[in-house]
Backbone as XML, in Angstrom:
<?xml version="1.0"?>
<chain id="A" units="angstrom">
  <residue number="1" name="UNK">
    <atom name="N" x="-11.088" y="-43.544" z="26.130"/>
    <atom name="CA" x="-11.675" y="-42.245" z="26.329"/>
    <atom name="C" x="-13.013" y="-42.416" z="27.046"/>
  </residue>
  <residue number="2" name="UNK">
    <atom name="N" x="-13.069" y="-41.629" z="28.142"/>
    <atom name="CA" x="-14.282" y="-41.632" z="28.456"/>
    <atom name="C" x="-15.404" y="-40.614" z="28.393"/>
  </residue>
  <residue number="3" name="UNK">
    <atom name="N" x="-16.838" y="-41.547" z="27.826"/>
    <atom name="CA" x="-17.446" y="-40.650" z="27.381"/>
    <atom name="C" x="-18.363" y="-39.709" z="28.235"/>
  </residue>
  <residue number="4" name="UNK">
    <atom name="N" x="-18.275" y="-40.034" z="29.318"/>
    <atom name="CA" x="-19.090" y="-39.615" z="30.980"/>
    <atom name="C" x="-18.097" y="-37.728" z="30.844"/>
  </residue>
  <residue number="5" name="UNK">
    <atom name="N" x="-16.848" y="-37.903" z="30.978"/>
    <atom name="CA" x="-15.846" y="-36.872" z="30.713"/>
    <atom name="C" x="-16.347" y="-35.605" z="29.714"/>
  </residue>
  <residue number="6" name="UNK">
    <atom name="N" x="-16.644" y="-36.911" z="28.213"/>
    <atom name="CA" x="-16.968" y="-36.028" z="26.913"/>
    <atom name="C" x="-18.209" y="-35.137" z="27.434"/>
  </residue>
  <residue number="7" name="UNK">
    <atom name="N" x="-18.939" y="-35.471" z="27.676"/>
    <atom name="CA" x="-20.396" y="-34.709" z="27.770"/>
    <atom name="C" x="-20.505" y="-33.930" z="29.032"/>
  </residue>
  <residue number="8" name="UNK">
    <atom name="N" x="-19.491" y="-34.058" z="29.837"/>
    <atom name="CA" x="-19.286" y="-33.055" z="30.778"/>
    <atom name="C" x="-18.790" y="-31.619" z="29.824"/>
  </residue>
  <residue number="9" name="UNK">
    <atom name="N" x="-17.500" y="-31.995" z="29.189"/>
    <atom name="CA" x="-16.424" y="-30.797" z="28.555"/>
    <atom name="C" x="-17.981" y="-30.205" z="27.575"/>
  </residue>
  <residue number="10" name="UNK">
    <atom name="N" x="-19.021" y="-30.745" z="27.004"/>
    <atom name="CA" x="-19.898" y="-30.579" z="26.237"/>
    <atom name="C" x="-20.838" y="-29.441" z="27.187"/>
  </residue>
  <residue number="11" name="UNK">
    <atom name="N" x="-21.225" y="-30.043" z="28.337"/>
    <atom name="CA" x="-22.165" y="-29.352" z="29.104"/>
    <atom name="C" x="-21.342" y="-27.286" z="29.656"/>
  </residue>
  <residue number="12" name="UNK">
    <atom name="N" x="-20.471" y="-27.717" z="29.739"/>
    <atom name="CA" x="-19.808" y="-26.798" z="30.211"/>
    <atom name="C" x="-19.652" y="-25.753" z="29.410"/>
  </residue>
  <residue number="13" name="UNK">
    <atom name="N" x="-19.032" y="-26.179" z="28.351"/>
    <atom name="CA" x="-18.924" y="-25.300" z="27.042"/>
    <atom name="C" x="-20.968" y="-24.699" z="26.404"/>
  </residue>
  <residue number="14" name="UNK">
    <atom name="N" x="-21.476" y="-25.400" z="26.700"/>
    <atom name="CA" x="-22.825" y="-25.030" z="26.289"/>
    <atom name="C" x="-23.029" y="-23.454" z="27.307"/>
  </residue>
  <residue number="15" name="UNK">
    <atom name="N" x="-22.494" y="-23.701" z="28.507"/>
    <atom name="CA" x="-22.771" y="-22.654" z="29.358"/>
    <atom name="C" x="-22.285" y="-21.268" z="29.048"/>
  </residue>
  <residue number="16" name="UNK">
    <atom name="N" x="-20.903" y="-21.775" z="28.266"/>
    <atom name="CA" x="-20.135" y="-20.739" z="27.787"/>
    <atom name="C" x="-20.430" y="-20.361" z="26.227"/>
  </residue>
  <residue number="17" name="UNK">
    <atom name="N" x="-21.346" y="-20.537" z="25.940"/>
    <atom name="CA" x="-22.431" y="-20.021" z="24.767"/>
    <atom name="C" x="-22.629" y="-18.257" z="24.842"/>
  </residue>
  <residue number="18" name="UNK">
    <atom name="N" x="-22.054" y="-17.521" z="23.648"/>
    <atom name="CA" x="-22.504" y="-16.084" z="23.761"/>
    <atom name="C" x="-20.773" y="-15.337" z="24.207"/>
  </residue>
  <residue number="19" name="UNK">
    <atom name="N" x="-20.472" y="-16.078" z="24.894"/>
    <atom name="CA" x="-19.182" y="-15.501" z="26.065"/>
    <atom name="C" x="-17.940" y="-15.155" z="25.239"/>
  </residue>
  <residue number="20" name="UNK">
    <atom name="N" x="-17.265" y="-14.375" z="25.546"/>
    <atom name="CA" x="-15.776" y="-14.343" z="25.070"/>
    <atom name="C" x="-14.676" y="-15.280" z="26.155"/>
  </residue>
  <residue number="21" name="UNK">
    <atom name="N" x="-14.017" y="-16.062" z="25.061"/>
    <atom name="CA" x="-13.060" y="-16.849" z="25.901"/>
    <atom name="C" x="-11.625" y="-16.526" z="25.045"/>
  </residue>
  <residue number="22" name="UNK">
    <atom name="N" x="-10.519" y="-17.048" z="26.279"/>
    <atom name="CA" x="-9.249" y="-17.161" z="25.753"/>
    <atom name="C" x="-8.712" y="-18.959" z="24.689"/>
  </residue>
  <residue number="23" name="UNK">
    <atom name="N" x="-9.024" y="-19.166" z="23.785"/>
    <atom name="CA" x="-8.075" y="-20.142" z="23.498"/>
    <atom name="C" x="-6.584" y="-20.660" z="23.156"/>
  </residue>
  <residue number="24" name="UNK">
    <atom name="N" x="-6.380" y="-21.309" z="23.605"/>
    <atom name="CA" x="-4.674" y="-21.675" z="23.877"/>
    <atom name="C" x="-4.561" y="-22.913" z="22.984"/>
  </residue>
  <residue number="25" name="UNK">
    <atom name="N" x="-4.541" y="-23.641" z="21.781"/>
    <atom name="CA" x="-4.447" y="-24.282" z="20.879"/>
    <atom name="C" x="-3.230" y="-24.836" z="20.456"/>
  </residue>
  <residue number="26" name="UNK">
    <atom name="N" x="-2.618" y="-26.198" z="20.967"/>
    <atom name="CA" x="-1.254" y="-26.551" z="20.733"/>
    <atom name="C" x="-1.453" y="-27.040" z="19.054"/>
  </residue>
  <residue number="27" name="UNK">
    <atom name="N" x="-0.178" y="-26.463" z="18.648"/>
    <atom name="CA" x="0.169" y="-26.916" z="16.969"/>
    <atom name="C" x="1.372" y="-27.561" z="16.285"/>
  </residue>
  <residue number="28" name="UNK">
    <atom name="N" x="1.695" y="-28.169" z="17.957"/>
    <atom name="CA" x="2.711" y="-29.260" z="17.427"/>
    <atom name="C" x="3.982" y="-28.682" z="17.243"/>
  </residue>
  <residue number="29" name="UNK">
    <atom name="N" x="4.711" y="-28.892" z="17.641"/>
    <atom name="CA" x="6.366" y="-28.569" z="17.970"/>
    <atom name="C" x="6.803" y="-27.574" z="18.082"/>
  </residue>
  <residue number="30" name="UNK">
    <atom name="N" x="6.350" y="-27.224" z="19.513"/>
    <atom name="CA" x="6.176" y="-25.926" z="20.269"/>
    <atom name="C" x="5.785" y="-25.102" z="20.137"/>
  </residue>
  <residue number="31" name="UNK">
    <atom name="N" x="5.043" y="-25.199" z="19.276"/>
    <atom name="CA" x="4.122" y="-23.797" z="18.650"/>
    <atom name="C" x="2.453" y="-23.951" z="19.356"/>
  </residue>
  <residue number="32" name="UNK">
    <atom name="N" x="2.026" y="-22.711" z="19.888"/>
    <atom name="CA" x="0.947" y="-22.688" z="20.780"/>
    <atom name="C" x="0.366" y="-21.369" z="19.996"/>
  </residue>
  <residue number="33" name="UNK">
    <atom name="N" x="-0.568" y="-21.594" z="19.457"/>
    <atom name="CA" x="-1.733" y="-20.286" z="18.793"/>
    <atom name="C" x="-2.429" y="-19.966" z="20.031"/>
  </residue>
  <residue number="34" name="UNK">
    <atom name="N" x="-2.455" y="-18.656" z="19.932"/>
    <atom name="CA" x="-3.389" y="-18.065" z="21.046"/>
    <atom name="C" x="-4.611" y="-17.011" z="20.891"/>
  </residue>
  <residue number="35" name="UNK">
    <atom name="N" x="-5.618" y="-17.329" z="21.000"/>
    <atom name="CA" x="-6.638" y="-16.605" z="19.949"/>
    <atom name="C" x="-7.803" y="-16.530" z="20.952"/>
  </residue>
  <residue number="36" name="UNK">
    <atom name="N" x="-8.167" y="-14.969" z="20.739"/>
    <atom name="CA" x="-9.979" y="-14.804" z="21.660"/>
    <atom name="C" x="-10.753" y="-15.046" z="20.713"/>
  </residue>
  <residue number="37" name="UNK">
    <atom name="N" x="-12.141" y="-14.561" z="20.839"/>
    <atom name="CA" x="-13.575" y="-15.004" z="20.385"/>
    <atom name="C" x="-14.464" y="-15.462" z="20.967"/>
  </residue>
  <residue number="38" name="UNK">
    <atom name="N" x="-15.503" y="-15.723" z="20.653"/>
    <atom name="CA" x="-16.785" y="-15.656" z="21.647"/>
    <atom name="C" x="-16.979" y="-17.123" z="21.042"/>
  </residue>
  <residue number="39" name="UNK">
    <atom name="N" x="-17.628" y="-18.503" z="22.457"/>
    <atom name="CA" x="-18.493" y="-19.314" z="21.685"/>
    <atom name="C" x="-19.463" y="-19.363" z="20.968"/>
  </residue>
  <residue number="40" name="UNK">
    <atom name="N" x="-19.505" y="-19.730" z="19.656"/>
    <atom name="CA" x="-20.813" y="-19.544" z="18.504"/>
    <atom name="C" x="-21.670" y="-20.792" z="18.899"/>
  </residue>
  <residue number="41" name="UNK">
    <atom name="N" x="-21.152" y="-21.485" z="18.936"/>
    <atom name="CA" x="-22.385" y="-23.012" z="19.181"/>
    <atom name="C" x="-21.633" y="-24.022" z="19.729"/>
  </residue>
  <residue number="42" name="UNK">
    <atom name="N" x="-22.689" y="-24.673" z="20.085"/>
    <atom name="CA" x="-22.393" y="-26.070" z="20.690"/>
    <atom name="C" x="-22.716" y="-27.392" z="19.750"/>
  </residue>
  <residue number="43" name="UNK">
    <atom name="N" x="-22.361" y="-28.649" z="19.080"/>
    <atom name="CA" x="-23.161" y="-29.622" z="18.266"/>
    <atom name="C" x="-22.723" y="-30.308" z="19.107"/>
  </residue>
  <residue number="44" name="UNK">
    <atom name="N" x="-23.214" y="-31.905" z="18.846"/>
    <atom name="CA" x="-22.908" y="-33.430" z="19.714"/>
    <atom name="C" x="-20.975" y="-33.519" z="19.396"/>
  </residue>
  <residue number="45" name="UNK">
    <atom name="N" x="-20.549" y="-33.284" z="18.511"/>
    <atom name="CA" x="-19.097" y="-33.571" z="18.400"/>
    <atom name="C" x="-18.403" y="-32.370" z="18.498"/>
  </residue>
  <residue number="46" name="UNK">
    <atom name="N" x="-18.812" y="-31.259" z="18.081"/>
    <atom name="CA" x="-17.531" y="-30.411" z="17.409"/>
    <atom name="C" x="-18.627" y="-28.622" z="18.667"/>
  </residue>
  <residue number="47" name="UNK">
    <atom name="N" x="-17.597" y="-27.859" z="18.637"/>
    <atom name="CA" x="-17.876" y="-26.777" z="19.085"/>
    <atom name="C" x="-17.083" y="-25.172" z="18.036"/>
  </residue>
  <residue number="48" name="UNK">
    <atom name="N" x="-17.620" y="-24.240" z="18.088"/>
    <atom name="CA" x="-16.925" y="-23.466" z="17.118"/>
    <atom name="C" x="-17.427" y="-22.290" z="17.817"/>
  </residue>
  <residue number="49" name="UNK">
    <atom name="N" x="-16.314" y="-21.232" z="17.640"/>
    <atom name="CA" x="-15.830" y="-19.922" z="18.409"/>
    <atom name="C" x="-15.679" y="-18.931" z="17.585"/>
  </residue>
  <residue number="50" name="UNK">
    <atom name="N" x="-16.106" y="-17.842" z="17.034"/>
    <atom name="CA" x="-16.221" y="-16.966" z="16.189"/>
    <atom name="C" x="-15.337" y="-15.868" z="16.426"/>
  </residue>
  <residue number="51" name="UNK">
    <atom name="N" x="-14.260" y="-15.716" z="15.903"/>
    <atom name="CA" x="-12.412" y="-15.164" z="15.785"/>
    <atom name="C" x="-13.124" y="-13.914" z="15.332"/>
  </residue>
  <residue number="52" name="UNK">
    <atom name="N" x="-12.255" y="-12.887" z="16.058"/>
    <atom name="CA" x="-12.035" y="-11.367" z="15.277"/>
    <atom name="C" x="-10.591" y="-10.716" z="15.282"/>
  </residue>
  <residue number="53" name="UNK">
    <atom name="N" x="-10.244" y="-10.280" z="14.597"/>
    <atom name="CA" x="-9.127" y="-9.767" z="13.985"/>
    <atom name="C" x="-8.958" y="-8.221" z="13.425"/>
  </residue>
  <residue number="54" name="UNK">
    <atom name="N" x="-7.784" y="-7.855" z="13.471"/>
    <atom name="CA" x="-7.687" y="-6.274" z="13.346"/>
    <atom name="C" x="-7.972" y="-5.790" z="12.102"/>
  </residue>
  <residue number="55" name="UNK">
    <atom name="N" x="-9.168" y="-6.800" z="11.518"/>
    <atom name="CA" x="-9.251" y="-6.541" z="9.927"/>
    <atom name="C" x="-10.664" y="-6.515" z="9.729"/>
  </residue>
  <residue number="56" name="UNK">
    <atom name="N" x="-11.330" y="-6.264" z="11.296"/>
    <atom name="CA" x="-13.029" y="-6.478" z="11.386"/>
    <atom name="C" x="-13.051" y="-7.374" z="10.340"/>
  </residue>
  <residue number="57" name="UNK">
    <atom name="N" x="-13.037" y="-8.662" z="10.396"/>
    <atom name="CA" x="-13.340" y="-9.449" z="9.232"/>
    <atom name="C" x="-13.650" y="-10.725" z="10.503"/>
  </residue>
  <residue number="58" name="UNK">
    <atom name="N" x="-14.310" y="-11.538" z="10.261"/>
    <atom name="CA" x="-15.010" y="-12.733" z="11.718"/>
    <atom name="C" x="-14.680" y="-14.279" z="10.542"/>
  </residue>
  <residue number="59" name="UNK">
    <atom name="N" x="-14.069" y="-14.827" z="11.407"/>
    <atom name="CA" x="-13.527" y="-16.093" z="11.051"/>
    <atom name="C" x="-14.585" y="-17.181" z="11.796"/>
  </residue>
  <residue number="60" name="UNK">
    <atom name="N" x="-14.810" y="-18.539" z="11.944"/>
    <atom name="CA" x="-14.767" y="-19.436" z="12.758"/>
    <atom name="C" x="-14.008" y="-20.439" z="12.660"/>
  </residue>
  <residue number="61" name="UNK">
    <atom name="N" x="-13.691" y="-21.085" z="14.057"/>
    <atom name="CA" x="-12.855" y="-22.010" z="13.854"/>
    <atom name="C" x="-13.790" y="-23.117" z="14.689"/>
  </residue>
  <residue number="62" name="UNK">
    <atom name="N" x="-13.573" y="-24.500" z="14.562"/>
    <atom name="CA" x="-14.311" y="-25.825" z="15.221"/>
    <atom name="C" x="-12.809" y="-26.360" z="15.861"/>
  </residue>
  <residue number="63" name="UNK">
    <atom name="N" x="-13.123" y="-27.123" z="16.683"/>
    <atom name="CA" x="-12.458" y="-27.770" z="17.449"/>
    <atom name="C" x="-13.580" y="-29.092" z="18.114"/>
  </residue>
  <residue number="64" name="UNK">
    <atom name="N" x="-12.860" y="-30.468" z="18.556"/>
    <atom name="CA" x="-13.744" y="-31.749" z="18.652"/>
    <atom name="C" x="-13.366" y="-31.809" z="20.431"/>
  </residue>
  <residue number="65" name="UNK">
    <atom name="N" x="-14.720" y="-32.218" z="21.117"/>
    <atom name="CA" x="-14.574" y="-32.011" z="22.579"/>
    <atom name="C" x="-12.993" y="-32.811" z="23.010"/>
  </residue>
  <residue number="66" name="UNK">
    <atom name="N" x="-12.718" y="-33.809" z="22.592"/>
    <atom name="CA" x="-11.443" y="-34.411" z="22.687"/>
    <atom name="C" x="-10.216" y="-33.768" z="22.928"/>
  </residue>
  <residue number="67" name="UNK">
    <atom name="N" x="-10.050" y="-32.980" z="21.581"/>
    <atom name="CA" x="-9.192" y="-31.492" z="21.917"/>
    <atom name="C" x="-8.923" y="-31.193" z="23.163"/>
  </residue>
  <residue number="68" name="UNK">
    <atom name="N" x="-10.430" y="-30.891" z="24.230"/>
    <atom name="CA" x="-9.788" y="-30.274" z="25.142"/>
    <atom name="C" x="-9.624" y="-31.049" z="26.337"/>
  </residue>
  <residue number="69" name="UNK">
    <atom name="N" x="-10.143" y="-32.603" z="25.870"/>
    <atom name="CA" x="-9.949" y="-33.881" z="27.275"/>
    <atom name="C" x="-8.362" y="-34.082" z="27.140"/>
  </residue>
  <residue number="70" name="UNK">
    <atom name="N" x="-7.639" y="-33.694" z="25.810"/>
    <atom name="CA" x="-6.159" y="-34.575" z="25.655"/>
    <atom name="C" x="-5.192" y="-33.213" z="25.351"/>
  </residue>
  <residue number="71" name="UNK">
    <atom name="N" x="-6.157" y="-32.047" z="26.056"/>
    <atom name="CA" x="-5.018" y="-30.763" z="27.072"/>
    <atom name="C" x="-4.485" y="-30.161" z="25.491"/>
  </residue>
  <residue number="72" name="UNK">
    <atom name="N" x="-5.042" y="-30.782" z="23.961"/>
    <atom name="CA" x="-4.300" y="-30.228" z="23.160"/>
    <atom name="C" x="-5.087" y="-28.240" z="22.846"/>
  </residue>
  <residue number="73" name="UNK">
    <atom name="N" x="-6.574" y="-28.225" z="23.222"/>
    <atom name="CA" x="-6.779" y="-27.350" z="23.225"/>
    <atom name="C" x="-7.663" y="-26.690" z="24.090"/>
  </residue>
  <residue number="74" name="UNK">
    <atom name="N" x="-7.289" y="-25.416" z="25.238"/>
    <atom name="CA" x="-7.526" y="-25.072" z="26.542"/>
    <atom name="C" x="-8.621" y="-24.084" z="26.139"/>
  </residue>
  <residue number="75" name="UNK">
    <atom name="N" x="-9.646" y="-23.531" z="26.851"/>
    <atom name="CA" x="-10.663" y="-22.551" z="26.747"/>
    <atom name="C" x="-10.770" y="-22.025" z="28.049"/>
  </residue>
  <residue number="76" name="UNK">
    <atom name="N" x="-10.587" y="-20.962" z="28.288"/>
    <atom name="CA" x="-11.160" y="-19.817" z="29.318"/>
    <atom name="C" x="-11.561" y="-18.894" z="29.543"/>
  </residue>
  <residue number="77" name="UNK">
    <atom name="N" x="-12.663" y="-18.809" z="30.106"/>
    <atom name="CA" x="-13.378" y="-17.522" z="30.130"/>
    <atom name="C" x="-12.789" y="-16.320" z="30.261"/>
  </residue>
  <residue number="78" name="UNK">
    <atom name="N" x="-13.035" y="-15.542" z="29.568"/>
    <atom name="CA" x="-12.250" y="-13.587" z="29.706"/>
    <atom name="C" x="-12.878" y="-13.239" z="30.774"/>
  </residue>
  <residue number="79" name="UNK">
    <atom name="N" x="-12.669" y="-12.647" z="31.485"/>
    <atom name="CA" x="-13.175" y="-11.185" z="32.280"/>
    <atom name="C" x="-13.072" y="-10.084" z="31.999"/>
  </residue>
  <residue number="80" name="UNK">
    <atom name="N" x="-13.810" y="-9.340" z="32.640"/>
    <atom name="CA" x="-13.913" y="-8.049" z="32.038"/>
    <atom name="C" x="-12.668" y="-6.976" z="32.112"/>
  </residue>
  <residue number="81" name="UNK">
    <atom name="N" x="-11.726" y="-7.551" z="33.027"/>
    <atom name="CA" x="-10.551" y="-6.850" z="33.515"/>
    <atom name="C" x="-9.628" y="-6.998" z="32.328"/>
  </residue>
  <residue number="82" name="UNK">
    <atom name="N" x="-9.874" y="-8.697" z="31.506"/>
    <atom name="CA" x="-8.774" y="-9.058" z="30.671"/>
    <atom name="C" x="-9.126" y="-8.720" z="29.472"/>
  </residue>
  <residue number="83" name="UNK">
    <atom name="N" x="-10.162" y="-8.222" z="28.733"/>
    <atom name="CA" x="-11.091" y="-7.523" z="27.922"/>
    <atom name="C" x="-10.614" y="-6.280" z="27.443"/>
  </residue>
  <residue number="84" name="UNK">
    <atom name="N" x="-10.612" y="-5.386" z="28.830"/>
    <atom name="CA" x="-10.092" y="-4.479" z="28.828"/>
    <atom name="C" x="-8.781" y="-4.324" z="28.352"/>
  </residue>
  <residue number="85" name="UNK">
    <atom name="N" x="-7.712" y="-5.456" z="28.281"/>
    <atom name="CA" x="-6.147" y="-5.026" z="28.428"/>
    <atom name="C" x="-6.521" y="-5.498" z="27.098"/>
  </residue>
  <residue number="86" name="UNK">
    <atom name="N" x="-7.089" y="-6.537" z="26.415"/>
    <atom name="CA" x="-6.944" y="-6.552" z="24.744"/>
    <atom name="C" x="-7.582" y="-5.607" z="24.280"/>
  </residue>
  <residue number="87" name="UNK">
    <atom name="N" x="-8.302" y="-4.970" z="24.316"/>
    <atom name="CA" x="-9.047" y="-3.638" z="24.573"/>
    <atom name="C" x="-7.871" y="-2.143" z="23.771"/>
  </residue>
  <residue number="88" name="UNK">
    <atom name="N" x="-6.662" y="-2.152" z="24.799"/>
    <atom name="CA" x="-6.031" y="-1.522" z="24.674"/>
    <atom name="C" x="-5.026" y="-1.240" z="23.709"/>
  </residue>
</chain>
């Protein structure tokens, strides 16, 4: 693993601090969770995204930068267009 990589996926995600993103989270034998939320923080290992649900009730979940070097878990920024359609 390289760690030049790690602290890139680190820097990036720091940027995306505040933001609503899409996560795409593989769970192992074909099962893919798919979940929005905004990034809550950034630490040296772990990052965590603050979940909302049709129960106004706010979850967080962590995930380890690795996750997303070994494609098991994807992050992308929402737009305001795609906002809108969960929105709806």
């Amino acid at each position: 693993m390289d760690r030049k990589s790690l602290s890139q996926i680190r820097k990036q995600l720091e940027c995306l601090v505040g933001k609503r993103v899409e996560l795409r989270a593989n769970k192992g034998r074909k099962k893919i969770s798919v979940k929005v939320g905004i990034v809550d923080n950034v630490y040296p290992s772990v990052f965590t995204v603050r979940l909302e649900n049709e129960y106004n009730s706010v979850r967080k979940v962590s995930y380890n930068y690795t996750d997303i070097l070994t494609h098991t878990v994807e992050v992308r920024l929402m737009s305001s267009s795609d906002i809108d359609k969960i929105a709806l």
